[in-house]
C-alpha angles and dihedrals in degrees: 000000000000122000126192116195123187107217118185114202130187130247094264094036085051094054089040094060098040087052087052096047083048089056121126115184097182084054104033108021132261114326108267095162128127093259114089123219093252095050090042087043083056096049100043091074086073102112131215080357103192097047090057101050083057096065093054128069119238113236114238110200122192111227098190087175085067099016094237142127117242115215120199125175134204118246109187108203115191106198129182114206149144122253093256086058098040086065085050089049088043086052099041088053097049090046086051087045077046095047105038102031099158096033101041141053148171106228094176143324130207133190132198134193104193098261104053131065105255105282123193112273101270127209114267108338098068094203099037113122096209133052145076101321110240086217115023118198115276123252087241102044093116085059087061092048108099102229126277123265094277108046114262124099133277116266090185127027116254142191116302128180095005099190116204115297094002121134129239124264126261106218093187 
């Protein structure tokens, strides 16, 4: 089964894990850093990186409390699992979304099973279509969504990073 999760990380998060997937410990030493090897293990199965994180927007928030502009980027991790691993992925992400509160989000996660259109990550019955999704869509997720063909911003999310034979997303 594949399984495509949208993860939003913030500025310093962003710079954290690419530091961490840069790292060469026969060049630099062995890896001190702040990410640990399961979180940089999960985030090496993002593939061709940099020209993914061109397709998506990055989403400016306003903190007038510290008059500063949050940045958070998308990841989107494409894993292929079993269902017993699927439940290990669910709870290494909500121990990340744990860990990291104000610096890391789920912003969606889809499944397919080679015969349905990808459907969000559903409690319990990985492939059920209906359900209480595990991951519902974020509030935010249109910030995230580059603009449409002629200019103006998206109203309804929409498909991003299609790989070869996956299905298309199903936002609702």
């Amino acid at each position: 089964m594949h399984v495509n999760v949208w993860l939003a990380l913030r500025t310093n998060a962003h710079a954290a894990i690419k530091t961490r997937l840069l790292w060469d410990e026969e060049k630099d030493g062995p890896y001190s850093g702040p990410v640990p090897n399961w979180v940089g293990r999960l985030f090496e199965q993002v593939a061709n990186r940099a020209d993914v994180e061109k397709l998506f927007r990055k989403d400016r928030v306003w903190l007038s409390q510290g008059a500063v502009w949050r940045d958070w980027n998308i990841w989107s991790i494409n894993v292929d699992e079993n269902t017993e691993s699927l439940q290990l992925l669910g709870d290494k992400l909500h121990d990340l979304e744990l860990a990291y509160p104000s610096m890391v989000k789920v912003v969606g996660a889809w499944h397919w099973d080679g015969r349905q259109i990808g459907t969000q990550w559903v409690d319990g019955e990985q492939l059920a279509v209906v359900g209480t999704p595990t991951y519902p869509l974020d509030a935010r997720i249109l910030e995230f969504m580059p603009d449409n063909p002629d200019g103006s911003r998206p109203t309804v999310p929409r498909d991003v990073n299609i790989t070869y034979g996956q299905a298309l997303r199903r936002f609702s």
